[in-house]
PDB file as gemmi writes it, atoms N, CA and C in Angstrom:
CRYST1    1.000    1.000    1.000  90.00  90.00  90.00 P 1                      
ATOM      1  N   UNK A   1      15.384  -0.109  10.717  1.00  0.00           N  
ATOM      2  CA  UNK A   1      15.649  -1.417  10.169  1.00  0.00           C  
ATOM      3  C   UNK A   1      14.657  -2.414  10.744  1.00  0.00           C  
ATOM      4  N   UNK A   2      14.198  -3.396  10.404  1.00  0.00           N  
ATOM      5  CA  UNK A   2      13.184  -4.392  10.230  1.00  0.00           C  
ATOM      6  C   UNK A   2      13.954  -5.745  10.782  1.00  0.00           C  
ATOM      7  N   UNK A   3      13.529  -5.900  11.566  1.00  0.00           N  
ATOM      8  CA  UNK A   3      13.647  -7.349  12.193  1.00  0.00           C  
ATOM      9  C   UNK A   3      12.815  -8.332  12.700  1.00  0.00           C  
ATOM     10  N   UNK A   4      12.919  -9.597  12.189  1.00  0.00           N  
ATOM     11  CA  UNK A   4      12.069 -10.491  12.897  1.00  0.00           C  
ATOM     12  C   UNK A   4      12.591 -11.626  12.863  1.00  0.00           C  
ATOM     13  N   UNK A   5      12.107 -11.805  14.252  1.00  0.00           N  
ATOM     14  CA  UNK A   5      12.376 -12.993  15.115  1.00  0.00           C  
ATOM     15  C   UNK A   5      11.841 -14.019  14.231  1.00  0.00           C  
ATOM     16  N   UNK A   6      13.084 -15.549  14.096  1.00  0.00           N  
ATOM     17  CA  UNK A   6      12.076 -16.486  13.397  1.00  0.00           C  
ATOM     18  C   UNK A   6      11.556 -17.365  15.193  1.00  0.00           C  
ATOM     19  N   UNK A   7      10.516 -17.226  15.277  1.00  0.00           N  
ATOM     20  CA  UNK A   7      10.237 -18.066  16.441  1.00  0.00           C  
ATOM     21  C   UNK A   7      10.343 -19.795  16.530  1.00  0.00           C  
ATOM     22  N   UNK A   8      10.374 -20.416  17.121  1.00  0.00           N  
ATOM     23  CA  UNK A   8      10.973 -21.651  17.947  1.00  0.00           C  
ATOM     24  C   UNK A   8       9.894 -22.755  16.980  1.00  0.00           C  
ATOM     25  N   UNK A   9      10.247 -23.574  15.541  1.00  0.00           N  
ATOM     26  CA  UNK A   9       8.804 -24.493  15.092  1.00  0.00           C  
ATOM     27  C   UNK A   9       8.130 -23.671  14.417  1.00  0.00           C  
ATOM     28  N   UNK A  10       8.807 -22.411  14.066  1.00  0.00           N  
ATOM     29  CA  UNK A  10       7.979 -21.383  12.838  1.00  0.00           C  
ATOM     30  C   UNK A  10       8.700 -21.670  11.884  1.00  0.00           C  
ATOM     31  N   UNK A  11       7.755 -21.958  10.368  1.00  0.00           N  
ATOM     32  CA  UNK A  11       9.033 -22.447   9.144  1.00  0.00           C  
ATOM     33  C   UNK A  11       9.173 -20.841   8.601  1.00  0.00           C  
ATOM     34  N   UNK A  12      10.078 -21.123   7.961  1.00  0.00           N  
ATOM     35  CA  UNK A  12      10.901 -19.842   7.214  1.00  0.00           C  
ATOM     36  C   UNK A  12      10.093 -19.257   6.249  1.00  0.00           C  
ATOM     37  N   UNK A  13       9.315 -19.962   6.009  1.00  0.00           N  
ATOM     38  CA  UNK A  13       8.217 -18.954   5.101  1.00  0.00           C  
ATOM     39  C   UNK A  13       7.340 -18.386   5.351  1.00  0.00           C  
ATOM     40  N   UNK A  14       6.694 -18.514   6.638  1.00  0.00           N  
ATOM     41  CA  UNK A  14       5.773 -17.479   7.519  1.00  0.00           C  
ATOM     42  C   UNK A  14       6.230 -16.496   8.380  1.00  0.00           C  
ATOM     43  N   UNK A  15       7.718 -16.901   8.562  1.00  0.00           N  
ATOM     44  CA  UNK A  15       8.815 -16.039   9.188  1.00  0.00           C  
ATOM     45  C   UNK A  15       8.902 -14.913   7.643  1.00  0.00           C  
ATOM     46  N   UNK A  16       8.614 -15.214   6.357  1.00  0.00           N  
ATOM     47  CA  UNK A  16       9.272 -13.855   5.670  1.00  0.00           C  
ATOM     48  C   UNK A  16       8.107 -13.841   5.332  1.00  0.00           C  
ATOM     49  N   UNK A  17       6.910 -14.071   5.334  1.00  0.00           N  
ATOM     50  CA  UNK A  17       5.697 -13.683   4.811  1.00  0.00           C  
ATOM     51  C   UNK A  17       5.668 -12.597   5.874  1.00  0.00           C  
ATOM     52  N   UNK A  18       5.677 -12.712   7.383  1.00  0.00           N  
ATOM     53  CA  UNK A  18       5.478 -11.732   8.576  1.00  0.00           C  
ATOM     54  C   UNK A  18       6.686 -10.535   7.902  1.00  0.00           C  
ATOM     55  N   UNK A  19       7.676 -10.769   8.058  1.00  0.00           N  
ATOM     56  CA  UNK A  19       8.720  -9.517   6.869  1.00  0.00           C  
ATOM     57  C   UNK A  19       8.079  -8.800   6.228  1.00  0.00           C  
ATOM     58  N   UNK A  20       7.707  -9.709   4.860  1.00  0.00           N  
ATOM     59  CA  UNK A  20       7.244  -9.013   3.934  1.00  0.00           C  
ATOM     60  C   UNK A  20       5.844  -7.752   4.313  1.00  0.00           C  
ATOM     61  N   UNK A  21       5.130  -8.567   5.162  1.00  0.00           N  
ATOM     62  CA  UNK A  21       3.917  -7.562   6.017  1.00  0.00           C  
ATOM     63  C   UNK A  21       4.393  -6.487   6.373  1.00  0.00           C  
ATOM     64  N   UNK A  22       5.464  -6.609   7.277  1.00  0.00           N  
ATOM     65  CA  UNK A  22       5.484  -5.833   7.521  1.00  0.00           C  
ATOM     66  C   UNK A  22       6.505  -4.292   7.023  1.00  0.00           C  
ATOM     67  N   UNK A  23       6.734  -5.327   6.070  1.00  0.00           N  
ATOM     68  CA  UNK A  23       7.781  -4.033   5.094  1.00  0.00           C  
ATOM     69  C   UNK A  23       7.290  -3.355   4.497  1.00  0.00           C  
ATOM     70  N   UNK A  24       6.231  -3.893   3.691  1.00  0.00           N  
ATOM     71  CA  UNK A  24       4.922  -3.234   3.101  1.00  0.00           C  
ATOM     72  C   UNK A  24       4.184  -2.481   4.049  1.00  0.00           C  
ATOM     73  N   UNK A  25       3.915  -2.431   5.028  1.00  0.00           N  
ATOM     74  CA  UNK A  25       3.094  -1.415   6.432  1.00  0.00           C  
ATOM     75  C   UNK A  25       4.126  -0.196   6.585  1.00  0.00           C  
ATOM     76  N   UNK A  26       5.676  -0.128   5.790  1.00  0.00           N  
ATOM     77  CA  UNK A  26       6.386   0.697   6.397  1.00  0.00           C  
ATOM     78  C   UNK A  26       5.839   2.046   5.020  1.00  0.00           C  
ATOM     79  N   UNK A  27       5.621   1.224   3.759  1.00  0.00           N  
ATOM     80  CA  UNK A  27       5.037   1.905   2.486  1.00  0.00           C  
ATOM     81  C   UNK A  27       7.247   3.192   2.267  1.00  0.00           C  
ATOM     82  N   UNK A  28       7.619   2.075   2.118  1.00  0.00           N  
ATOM     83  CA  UNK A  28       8.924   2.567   1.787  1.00  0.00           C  
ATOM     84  C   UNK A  28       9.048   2.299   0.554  1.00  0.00           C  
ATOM     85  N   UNK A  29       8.471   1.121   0.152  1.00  0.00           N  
ATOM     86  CA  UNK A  29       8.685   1.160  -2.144  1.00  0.00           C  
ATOM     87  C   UNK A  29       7.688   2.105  -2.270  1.00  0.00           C  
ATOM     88  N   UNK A  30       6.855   1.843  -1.935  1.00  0.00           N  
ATOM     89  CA  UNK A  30       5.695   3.308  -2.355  1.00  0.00           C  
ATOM     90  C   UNK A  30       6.410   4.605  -2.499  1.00  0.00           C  
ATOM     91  N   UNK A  31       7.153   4.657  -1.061  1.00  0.00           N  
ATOM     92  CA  UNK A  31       7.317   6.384  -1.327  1.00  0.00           C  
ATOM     93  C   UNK A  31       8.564   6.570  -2.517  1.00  0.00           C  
ATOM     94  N   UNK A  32       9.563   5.138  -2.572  1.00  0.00           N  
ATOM     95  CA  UNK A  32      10.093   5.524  -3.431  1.00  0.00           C  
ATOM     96  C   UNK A  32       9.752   5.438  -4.502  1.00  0.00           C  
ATOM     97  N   UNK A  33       8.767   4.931  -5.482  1.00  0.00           N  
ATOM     98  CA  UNK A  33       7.960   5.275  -6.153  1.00  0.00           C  
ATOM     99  C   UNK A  33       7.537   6.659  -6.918  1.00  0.00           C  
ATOM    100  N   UNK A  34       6.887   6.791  -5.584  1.00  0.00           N  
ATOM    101  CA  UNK A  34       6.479   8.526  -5.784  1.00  0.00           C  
ATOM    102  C   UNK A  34       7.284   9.108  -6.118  1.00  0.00           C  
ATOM    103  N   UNK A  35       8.604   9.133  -5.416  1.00  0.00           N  
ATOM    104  CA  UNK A  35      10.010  10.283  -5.863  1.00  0.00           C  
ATOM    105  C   UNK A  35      10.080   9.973  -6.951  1.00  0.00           C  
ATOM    106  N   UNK A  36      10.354   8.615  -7.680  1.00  0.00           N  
ATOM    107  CA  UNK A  36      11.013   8.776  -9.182  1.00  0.00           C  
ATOM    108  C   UNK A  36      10.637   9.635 -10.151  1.00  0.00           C  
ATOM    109  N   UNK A  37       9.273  10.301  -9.874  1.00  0.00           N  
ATOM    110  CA  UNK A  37       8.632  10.904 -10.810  1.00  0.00           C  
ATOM    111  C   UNK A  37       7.974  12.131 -10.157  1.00  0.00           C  
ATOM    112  N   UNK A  38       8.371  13.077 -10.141  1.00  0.00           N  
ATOM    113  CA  UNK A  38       7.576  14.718 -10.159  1.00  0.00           C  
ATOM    114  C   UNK A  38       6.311  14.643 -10.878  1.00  0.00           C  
ATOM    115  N   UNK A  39       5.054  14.488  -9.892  1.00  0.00           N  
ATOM    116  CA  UNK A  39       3.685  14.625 -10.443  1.00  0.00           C  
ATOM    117  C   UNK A  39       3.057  16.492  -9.419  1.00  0.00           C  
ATOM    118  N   UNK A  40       3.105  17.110 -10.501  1.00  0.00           N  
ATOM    119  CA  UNK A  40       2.364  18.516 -10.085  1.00  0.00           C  
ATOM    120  C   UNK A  40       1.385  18.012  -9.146  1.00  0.00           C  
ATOM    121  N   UNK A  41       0.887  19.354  -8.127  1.00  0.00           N  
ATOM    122  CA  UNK A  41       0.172  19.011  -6.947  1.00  0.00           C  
ATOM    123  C   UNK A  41      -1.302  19.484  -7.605  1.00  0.00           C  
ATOM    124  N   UNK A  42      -1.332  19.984  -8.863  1.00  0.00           N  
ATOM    125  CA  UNK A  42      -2.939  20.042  -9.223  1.00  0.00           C  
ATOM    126  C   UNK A  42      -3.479  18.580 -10.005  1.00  0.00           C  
ATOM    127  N   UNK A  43      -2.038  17.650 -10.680  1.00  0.00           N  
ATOM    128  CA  UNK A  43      -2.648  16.635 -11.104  1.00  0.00           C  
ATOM    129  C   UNK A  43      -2.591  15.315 -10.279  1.00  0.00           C  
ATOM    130  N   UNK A  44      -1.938  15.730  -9.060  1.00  0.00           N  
ATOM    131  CA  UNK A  44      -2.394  14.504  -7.704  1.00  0.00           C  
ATOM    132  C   UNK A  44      -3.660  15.085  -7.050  1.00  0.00           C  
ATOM    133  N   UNK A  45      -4.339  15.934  -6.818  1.00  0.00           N  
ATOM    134  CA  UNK A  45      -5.726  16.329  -6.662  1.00  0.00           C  
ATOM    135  C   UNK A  45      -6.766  15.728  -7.458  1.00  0.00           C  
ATOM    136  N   UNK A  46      -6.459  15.690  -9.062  1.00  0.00           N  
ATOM    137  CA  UNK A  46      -7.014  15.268  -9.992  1.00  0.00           C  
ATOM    138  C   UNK A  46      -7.679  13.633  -9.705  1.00  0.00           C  
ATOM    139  N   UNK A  47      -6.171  13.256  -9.489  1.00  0.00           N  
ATOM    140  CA  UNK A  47      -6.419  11.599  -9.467  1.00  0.00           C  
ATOM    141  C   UNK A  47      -7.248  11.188  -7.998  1.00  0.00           C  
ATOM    142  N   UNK A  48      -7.011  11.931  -6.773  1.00  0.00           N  
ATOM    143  CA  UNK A  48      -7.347  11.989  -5.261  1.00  0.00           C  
ATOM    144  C   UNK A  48      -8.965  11.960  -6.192  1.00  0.00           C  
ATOM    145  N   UNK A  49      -9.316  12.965  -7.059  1.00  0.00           N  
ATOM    146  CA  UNK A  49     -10.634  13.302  -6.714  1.00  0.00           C  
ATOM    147  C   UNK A  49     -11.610  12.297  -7.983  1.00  0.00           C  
ATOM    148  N   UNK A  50     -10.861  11.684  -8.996  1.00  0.00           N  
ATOM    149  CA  UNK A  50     -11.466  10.625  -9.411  1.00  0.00           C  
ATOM    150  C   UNK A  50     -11.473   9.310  -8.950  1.00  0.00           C  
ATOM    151  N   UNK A  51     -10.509   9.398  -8.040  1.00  0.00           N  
ATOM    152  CA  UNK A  51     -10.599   7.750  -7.268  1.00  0.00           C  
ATOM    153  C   UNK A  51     -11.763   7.605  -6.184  1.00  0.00           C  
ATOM    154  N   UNK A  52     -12.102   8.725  -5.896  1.00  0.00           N  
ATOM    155  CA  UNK A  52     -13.297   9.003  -4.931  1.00  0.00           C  
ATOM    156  C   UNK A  52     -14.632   9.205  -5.830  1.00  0.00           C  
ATOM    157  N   UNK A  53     -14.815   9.200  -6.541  1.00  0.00           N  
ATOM    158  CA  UNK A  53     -15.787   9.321  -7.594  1.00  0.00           C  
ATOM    159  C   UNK A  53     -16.267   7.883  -8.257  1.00  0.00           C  
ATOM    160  N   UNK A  54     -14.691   7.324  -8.385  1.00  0.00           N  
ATOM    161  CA  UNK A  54     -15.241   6.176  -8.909  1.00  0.00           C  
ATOM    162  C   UNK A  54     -15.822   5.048  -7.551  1.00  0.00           C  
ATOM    163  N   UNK A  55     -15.152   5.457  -6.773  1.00  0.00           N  
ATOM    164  CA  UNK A  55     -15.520   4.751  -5.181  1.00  0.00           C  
ATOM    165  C   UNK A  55     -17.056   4.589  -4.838  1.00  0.00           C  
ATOM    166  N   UNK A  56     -17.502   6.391  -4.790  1.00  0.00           N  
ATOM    167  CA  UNK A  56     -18.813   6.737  -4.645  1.00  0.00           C  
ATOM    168  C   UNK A  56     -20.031   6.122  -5.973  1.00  0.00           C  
ATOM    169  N   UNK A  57     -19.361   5.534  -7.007  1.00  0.00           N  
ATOM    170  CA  UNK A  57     -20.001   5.333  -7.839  1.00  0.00           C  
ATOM    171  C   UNK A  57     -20.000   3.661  -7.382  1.00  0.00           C  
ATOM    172  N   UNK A  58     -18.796   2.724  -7.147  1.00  0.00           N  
ATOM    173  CA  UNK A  58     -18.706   1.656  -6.869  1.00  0.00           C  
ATOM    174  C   UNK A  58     -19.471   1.215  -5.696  1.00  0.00           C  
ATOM    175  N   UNK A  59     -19.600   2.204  -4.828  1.00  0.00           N  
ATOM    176  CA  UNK A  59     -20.393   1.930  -3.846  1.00  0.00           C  
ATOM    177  C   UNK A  59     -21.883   2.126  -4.188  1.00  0.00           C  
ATOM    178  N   UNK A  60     -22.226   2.769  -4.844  1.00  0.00           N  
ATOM    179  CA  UNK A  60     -23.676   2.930  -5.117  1.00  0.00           C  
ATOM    180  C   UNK A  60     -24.237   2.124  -5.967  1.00  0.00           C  
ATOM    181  N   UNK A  61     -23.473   1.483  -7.124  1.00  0.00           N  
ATOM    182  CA  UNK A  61     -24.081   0.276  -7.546  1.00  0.00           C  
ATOM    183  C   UNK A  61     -24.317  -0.680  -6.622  1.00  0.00           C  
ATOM    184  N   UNK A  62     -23.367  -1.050  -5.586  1.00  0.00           N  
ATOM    185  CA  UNK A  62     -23.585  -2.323  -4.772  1.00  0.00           C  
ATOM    186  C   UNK A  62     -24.658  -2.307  -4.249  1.00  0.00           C  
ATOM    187  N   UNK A  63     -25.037  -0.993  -3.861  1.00  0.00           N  
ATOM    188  CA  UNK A  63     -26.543  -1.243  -2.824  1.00  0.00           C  
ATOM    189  C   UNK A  63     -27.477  -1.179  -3.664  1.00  0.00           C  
ATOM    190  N   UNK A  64     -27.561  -1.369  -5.563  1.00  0.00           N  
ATOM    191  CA  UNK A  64     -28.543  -1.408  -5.617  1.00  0.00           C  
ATOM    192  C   UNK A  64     -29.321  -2.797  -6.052  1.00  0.00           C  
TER     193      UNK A  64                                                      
END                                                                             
């Protein structure tokens, strides 16, 4: 469970912005995410290996 201190002259909205950080760092909607849906382990390879492709491609325009 996730707790944070609101500190002493901290307003309440940097008190749940720090929350929200760090709820998102725990990647708990993500994973539930993932469960809702059964994706085969040859077509999560698939996507692993075009996101790196398009990366290597994104990166190689920049330097030119």
């Amino acid at each position: 469970m996730l707790k944070t201190v609101v500190k002493e002259g901290e307003s309440i909205e940097r008190a749940l912005k720090r929350f929200k950080r760090k709820y998102k760092k725990t990647k708990v909607l993500q994973e539930l995410r993932n469960r809702k849906q059964y994706t085969k382990p040859s077509a999560a390879r698939r996507v692993i290996k075009q996101k790196a492709e398009y990366k290597q491609e994104y990166l190689r325009n920049l330097e030119d």
